[in-house]
N, C-alpha and C positions, 0 to 999 in steps of 0.2 A: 485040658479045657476046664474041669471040673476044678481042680488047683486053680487057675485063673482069677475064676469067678467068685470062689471063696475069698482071692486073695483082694479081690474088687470091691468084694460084700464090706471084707472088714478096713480098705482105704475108707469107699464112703461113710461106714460107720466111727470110725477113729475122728476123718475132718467133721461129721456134723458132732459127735458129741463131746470132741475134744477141741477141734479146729473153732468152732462155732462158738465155744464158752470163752474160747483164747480171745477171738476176733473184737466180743463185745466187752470182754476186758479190757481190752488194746482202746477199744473205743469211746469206751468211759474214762478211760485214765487218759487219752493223748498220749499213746504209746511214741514218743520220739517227735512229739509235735505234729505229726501226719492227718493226725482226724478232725483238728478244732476242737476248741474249746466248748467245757460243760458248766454249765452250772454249778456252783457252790451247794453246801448240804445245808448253808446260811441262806443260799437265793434260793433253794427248794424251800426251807421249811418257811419264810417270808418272802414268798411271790412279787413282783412288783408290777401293778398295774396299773396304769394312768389314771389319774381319779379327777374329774372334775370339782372345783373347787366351788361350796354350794354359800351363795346368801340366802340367809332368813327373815320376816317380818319378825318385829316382835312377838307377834303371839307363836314363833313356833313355823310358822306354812313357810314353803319354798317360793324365794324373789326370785331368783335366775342363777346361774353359773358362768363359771368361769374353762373356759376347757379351750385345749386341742382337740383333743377328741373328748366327743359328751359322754361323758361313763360316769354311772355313779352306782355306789356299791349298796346291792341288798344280801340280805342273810336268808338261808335255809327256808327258816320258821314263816318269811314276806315274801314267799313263790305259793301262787293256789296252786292245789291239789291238780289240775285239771294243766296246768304248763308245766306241771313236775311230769306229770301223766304222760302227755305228748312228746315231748322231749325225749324221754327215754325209747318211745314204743319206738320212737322214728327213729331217732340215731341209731339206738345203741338199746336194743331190747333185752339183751342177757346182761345187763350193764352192773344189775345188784350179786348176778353169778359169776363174776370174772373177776382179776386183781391187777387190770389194766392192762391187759391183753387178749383179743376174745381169739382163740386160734380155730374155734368151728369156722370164723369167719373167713381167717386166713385160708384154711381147704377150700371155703367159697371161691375167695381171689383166684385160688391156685387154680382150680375144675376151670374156671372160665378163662383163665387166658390160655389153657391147654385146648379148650375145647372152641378157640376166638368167638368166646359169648359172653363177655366181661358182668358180672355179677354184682356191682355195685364196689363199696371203696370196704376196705376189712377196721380202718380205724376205730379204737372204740372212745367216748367221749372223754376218757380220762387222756389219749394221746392225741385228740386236739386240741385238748388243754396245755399240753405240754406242748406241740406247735406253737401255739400262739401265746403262752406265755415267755416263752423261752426265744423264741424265732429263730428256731433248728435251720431252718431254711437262708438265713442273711448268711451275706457274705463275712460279718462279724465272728461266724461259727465256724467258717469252712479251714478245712486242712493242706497239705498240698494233694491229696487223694484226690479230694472232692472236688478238685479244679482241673482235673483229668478228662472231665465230659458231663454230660446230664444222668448218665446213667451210675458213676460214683458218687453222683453229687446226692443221687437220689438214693442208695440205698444209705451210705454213711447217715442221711440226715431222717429216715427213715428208720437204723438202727440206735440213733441218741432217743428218738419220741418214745422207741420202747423202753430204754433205762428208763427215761425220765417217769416216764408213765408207770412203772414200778416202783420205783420211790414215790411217787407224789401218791399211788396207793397205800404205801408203807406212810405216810406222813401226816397223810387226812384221811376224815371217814367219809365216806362214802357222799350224803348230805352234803359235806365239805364242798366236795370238789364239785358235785351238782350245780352249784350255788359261783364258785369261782368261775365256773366255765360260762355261765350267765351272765356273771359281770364280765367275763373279757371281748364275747365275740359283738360283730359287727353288726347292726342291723340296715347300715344306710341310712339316707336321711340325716347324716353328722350326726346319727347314734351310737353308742357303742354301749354295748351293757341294756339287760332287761329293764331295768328302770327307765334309762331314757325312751328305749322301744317303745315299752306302755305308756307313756307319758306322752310322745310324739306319735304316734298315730292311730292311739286311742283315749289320747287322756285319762287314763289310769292307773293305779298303782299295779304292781306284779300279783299280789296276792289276790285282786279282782279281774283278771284274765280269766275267759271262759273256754270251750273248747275251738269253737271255729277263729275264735284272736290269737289262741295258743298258736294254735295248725296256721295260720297266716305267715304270725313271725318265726318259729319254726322254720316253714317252706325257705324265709327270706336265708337262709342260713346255706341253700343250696345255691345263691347266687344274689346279690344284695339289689341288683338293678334289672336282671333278668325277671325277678319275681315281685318286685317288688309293687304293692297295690296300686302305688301314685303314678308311676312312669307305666307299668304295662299289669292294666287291669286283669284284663282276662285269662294270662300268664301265672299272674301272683289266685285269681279262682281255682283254677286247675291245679296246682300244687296243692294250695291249700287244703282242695277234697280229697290227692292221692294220701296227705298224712290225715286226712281224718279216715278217711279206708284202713287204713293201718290199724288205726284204734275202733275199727270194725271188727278186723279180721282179731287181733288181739282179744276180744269179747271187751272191751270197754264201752265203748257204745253198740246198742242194739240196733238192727235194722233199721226199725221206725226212725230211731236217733238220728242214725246217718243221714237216710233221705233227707231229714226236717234239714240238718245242717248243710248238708250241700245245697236246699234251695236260696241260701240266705245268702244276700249281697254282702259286700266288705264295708260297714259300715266306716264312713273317713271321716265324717263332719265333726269330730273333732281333731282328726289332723292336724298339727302345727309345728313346724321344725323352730326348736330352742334359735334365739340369737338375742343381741341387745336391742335391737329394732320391737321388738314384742313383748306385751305384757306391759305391767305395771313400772314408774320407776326407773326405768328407761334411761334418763341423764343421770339417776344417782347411781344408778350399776354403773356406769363410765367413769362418773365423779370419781367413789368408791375406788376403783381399779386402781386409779393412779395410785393412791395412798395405799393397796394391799402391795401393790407391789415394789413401794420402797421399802414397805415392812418385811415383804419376805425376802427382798434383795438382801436387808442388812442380817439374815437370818441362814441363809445362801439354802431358800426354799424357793422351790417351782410354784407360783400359784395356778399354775395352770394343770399342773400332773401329779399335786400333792396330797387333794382332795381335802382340803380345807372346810373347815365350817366357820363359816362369819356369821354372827349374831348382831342383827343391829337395831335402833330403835325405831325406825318407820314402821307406822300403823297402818296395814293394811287398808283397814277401812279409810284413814284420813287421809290416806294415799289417792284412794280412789276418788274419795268426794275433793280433793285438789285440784285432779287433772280432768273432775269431771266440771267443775266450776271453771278453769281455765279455756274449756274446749267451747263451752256452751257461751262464752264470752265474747270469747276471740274471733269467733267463730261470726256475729252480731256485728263486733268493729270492725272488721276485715271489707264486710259490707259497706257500713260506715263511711271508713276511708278512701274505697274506691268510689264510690260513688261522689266524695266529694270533691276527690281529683278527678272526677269526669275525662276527660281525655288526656289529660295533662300527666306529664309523670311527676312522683311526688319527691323528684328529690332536686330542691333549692338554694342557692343563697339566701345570705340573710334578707334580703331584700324581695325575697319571693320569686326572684326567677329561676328559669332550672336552670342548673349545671352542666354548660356543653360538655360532652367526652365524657360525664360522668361513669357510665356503664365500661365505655372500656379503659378510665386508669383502674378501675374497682376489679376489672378484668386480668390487668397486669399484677395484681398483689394475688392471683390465687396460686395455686399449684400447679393447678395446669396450664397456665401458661409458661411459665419458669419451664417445666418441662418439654414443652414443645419450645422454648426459647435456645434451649441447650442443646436439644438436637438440629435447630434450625436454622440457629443465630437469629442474633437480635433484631433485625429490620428485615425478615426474610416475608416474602409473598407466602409463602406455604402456611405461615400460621394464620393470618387473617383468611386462608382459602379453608382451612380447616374449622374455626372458629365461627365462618359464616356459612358452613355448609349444614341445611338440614339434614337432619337422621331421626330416625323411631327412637321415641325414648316415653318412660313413666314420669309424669309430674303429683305435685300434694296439690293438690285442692281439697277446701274444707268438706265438698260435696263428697269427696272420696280420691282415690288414684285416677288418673286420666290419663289414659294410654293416645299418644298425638306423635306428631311430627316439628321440631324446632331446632335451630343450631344452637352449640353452645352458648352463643351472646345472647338470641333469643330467652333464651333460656334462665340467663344472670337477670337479663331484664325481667323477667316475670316472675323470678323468687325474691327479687328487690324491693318488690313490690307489698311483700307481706309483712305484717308486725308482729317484733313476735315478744315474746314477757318470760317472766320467771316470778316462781312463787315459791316459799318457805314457811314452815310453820315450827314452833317448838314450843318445849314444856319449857316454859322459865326459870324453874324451881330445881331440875334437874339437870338441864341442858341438852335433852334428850327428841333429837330433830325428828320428828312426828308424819313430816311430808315435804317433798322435795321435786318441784315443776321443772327443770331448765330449759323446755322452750317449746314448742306448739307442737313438734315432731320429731323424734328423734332418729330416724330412717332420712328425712332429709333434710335438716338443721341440725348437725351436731354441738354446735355452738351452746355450752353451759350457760345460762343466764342468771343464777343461783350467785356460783361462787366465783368463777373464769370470768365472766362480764362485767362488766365496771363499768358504772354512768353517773354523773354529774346529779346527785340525792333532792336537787332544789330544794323547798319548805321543808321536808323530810328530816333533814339536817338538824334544822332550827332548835327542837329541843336540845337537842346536845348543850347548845348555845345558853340555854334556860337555867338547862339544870345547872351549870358553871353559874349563872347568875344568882341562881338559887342558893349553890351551895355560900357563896359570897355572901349571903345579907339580905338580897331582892326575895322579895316575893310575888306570890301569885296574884296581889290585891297591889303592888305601887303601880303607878300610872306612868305613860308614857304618851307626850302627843303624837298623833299623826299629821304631821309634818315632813315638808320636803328638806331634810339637810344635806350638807355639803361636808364631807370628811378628808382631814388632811390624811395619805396615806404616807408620805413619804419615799416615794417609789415612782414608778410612771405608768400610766397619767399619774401626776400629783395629790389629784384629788380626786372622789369617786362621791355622786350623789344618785345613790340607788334608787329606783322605781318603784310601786307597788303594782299588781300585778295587771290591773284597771289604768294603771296610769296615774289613780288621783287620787288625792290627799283629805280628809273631812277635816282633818284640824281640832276634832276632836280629844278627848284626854279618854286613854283607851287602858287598861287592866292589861297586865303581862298574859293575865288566861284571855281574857278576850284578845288581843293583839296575837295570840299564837293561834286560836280560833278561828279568828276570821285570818291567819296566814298576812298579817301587814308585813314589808319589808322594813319596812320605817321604824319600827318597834323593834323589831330583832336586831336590825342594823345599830341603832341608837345605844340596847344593850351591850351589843360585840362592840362599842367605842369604849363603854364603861371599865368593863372587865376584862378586853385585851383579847386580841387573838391568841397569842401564847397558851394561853390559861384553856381554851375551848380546845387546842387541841392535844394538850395537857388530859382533859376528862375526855376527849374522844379515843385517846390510847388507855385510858381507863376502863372506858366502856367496850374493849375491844376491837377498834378501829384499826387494823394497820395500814392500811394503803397510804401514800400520802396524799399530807394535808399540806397544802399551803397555809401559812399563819398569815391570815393576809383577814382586810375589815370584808371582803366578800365572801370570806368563807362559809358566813352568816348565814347566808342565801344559798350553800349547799355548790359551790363550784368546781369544789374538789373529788372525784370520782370517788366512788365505793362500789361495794357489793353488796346484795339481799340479806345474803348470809352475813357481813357483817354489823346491817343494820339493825338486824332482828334480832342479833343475838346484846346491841344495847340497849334496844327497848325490852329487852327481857329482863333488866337489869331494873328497870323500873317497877318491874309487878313481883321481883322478888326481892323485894327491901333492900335492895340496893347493892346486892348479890351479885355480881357480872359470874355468869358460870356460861365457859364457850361453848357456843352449842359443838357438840360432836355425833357421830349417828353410829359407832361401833360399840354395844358391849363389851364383847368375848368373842377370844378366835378359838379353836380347838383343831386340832388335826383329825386325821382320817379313824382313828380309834377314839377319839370324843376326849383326851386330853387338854387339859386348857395352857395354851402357849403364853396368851398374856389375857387379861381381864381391863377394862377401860374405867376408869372413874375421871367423874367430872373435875375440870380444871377453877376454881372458882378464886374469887378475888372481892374486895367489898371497893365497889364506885363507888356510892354514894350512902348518907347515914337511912338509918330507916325511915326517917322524918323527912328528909330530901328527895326519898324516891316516892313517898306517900304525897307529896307537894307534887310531883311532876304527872304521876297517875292523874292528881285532881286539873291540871294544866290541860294535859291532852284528853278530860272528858270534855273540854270546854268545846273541842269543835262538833263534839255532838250535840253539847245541852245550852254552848250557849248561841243568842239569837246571829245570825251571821255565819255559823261557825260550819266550816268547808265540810264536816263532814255529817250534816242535819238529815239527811238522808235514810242513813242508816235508823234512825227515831222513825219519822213518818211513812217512810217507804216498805222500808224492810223490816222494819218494829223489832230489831235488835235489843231494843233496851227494856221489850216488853219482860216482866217478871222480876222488875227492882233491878236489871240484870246492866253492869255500869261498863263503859266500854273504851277506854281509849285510845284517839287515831288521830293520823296526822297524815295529811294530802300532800303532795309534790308536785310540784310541774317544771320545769326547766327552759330554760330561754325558747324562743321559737315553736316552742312545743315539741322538743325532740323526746321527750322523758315523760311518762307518768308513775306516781309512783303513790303507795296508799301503805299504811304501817298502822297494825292495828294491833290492839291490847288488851286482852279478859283476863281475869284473875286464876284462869291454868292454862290459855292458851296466846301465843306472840306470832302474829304472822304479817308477811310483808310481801311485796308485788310490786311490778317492777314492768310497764308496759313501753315498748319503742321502736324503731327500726333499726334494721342491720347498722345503717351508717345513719348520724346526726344531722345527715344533712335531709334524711326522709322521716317527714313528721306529717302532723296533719294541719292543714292552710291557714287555721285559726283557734281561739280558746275554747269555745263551740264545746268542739270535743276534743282539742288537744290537751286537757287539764286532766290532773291525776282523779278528781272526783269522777271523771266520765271516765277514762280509758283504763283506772285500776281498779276505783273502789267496788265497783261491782262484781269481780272473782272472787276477794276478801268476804264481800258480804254473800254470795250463794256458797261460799267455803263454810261461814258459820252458820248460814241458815241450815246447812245439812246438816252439822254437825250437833247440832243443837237436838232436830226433829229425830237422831237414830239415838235413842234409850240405852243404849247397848253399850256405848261409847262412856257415858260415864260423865260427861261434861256438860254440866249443868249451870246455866246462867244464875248471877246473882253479884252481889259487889265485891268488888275490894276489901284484901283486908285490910283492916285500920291498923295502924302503929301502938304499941302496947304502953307507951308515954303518952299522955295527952300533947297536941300541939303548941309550939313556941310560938307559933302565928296562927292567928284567926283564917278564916276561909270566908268570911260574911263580909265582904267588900264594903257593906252599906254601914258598918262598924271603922273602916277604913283606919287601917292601922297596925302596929302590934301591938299585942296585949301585955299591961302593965307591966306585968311584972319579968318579964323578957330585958332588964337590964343589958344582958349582956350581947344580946344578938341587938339592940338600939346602939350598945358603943360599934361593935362591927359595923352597923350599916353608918353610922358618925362618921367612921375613919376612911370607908370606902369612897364617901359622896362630898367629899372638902370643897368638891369643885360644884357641888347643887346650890342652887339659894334655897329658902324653905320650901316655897313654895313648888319645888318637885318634889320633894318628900312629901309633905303633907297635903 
């Protein structure tokens, strides 16, 4: 008996200290392929974990991210003392005395399932670093063992977290892996990683965590939704206080401490889960997207799990005084509009009546109908039953969200209703886009209005049309009557005799500055006869135009669609000597270690001479300074121009009043606005307020009155700069002329005008 037991002593002795070393050999190597696959000593010592891909303003602060999961990475040094503190007492208290296996703990496990009194989990944090970095547990890992049942599955995956966990002690310090285990785990709330944590439901950094925010998120880490403060308060209280007890019993906090902190509620109000719906910027974080991600498609980079750092030029602050000037506007016309559609809905022909069926063909182009179309067929009952049934749903209104009852069509019908604009603003000089509007809400209009939207530019256009004649020979002082003419076009109709915007004609003999000023059609039009459509959109691809353009005499008049962004980026062309530089809003991208991928320099090209673009500045002050001039407003009202400060703009409005649009110019800043409905066929009933001086120019102008009043910014009113030549042509109309000695710009306008008699020359 005695022989026996000895010989029993030394089997169990032999398998644990010989069987036991074999086993986790077998284990770590994939003896025979049986255990699943481990890790590399390549994927141990460079981890990989999802990183949210982060944009920046210029100055430095965090715009938004890009993620699957929200995870962004902090360092050792950017955890306070007091969530280092917590962290440990609670997981993993003997965590600085272990080398990634704590086995007092393990005797712990072992006492309580022997004695059915389970004693908490023996894990220490370095081996659920290595759970969750690794994912010991997927099916990815598993062997044919561990598909034997739960209890193989669980010790095999169980004996990899201890390798691993020994190596990743072997490979990092301590601090190291503190700090990785923070960025990997989950907090809930689409956080993943200490950063996001503190950011989402407490608005702040890691390194300003206190003790009872530590012990919060902490707690969450035993259950993400069970504990969690938002979904179950008094759940996510109680945990909170057993880990602050922890750091009682630990002597980190004193008595008094504890008490104090266990009276104190979870403060939430600054709560906010990351998305694109919130915060600032809103349309350009979407704009943005598209373009990062054909850049890191052609790079075969994840932007979403690469942890990217984008750097780009919007100004915080101009950001904000954009969307705050847009809201406080739209906000005023919305009222406006409805009010003067009184019961009527606003979407017409041209003749002013409404548009029978208009709501549901508008209904047929969306998504969801296509989809319930495909499941239903085309002419089925079930879609119109579905379409007209009410249901609870959130609507925008300016007042705030309004939680109501409406069906889908209801529903089309009363966001149909809204107007919505886009605004842009850039440095002219650099091309560096400053602030970026795309449309009144970006949670329930996703629709760009910036760069994606495209609408008919009306008066807006017009310079384009100047400068082309400018650059030809005309200048800012030859005259043009107003007059009704008749133009052959050579096309169908055959002939086109444009309107002014009143209808009527004074007959008077009007200056190219004043005729752009007061916005005549007749003037502009009369020009675009001279110098040919061709040629206008010759310098609109100049001035970075690409959309098309009809070469047609009404192009004049702005008939051909554009975008914000690429009007603003011609009138930028104007205030930097003739500079076309496209606007763009990306510096520098860097990856996840702050390497620079690629760096962005402006794209720049010369439209027009320095002399050309100095003549077209003084063109578009005319609608401020001179008498008539669409955009006088800004002088008397808004006292824009107070401080020598010289401004030039130019109004829009579009047939029927579908369109307003206002484009304005200081000598460091270019920004443009773009107000209308979804569809051209919802405007407002009359010029009233359907003109771009009412429905635009007032965003532009509370855009610069802010910008101006914050010191801070840097952007100081004052003029234009002057061209470093003296001018070839005078600017003192009452001289009327060009100045003698200008021989050769006299034969250019000689060779241009064979077809004038004198008397429109002089």
């Amino acid at each position: 008996m005695k022989k026996k037991l000895i010989i029993a002593i030394w089997v169990i002795f032999a398998g644990f200290f010989i069987g036991l070393p074999l086993y986790i050999v077998a284990v770590g190597n994939n003896f025979m392929g049986l255990f699943g696959g481990m890790p590399s000593l390549a994927q141990l010592e460079n981890p990989e974990t999802d990183l949210s891909s982060t944009l920046y303003y210029a100055n430095g602060e965090e715009m938004g991210k890009y993620f699957r999961t929200n995870r962004s990475k902090v360092d050792f040094d950017h955890l306070s003392d007091e969530l280092k503190t917590t962290l440990v007492v609670s997981e993993d208290h003997r965590y600085y005395n272990h080398s990634g296996l704590d086995f007092i703990a393990y005797m712990r496990v072992l006492k309580g399932l022997l004695t059915f009194s389970p004693a908490g989990g023996g894990s220490t944090i370095t081996q659920q670093l290595a759970k969750k970095l690794y994912a010991t547990r997927s099916s990815e890992m598993e062997g044919p063992i561990a598909r034997l049942g739960r209890i193989p599955r669980l010790i095999i995956s169980k004996t990899k977290e201890w390798i691993i966990a020994v190596k990743l002690e072997k490979t990092f310090t301590k601090k190291e892996i503190l700090a990785l285990y923070l960025n990997t785990v989950d907090f809930g709330s689409n956080t993943y990683g200490i950063k996001s944590a503190a950011k989402t439901f407490f608005g702040k950094e890691p390194s300003e965590l206190n003790y009872q925010e530590s012990a919060t998120l902490i707690g969450l880490l035993q259950g993400v939704t069970r504990f969690s403060p938002v979904l179950n308060y008094d759940n996510s209280i109680r945990k909170r206080n057993e880990v602050l007890t922890k750091l009682g019993r630990a002597g980190v906090l004193t008595p008094e401490e504890l008490d104090s902190l266990k009276q104190l509620p979870i403060d939430l109000s600054n709560y906010k889960v990351e998305n694109q719906n919130t915060g600032l910027a809103t349309y350009f974080r979407e704009v943005i997207k598209r373009d990062l991600i054909k850049f890191c498609k052609e790079r075969n980079i994840d932007l979403f799990e690469a942890g990217l750092k984008i750097y780009t030029t919007i100004d915080k602050d101009l950001q904000q005084y954009a969307e705050n000037a847009m809201a406080w506007w739209m906000d005023s016309l919305q009222t406006t509009f409805l009010e003067e559609w009184g019961d009527k809905n606003p979407w017409v022909d041209e003749d002013g009546r409404e548009i029978p069926g208009f709501i549901e063909m508008v209904m047929k182009r969306t998504d969801r109908y296509r989809k319930l179309k495909r499941k239903y067929g085309e002419n089925s009952d079930s879609i119109d039953i579905i379409l007209n049934t009410p249901r609870p749903m959130r609507v925008f209104s300016w007042e705030g969200e309004i939680d109501t009852v409406m069906s889908p069509m209801d529903s089309l019908r009363y966001y149909k209703k809204f107007l919505q604009a886009g605004f842009m603003a850039m440095d002219p000089h650099t091309g560096h886009i400053k602030a970026w509007v795309g449309g009144i809400n970006h949670k329930y209009f996703k629709y760009d209005h910036v760069r994606q939207g495209k609408n008919q530019p009306g008066s807006t256009f017009k310079p384009i049309v100047y400068a082309t004649a400018i650059e030809n020979g005309y200048y800012p002082c030859y005259e043009v009557v107003d007059e009704r003419r008749t133009y052959q076009t050579g096309g169908d109709p055959p002939t086109w005799s444009p309107e002014n915007a009143n209808r009527k004609f004074t007959g008077e003999k009007l200056t190219l500055r004043q005729g752009l000023a007061r916005s005549k059609n007749s003037v502009t039009a009369y020009i675009m006869s001279l110098i040919g459509p061709e040629n206008v959109v010759k310098k609109a691809r100049s001035l970075g135009i690409e959309s098309d353009l009809a070469p047609v005499l009404a192009l004049a008049l702005g008939v051909s669609d554009v975008s914000v962004y690429e009007l603003v980026g011609a009138y930028s062309a104007f205030a930097n000597k003739g500079t076309y530089t496209k606007p763009f809003y990306i510096t520098r991208i860097e990856d996840k270690n702050g390497e620079i991928i690629q760096n962005f320099v402006p794209q720049q090209k010369q439209a027009l001479s320095e002399e050309d673009a100095y003549l077209m500045l003084y063109m578009l002050r005319g609608t401020v300074e001179e008498e008539g001039g669409t955009a006088r407003s800004l002088d008397y009202r808004w006292h824009l121009t107070d401080g020598n400060n010289e401004i030039g703009a130019k109004t829009g409005t579009t047939q029927n009043y579908s369109d307003g649009w206002f484009m304005g110019v200081t000598k460091d800043l270019v920004a443009g606005v773009w107000v209308g409905g979804d569809d051209r066929a919802i405007h407002f009933p009359n010029i009233r307020h359907g003109q771009g001086s009412y429905m635009a120019l007032p965003i532009w102008a509370k855009f610069m009155t802010d910008v101006y009043a914050d010191d801070s910014l840097g952007y100081e009113r004052g003029p234009f700069e002057r061209p470093r030549k003296p001018l070839s042509v005078t600017l003192d109309c009452s001289k009327y002329g060009l100045q003698p000695a200008d021989s050769l710009l006299q034969k250019k306008l000689d060779s241009l005008r064979v077809d004038l008699d004198e008397d429109d020359i002089m």
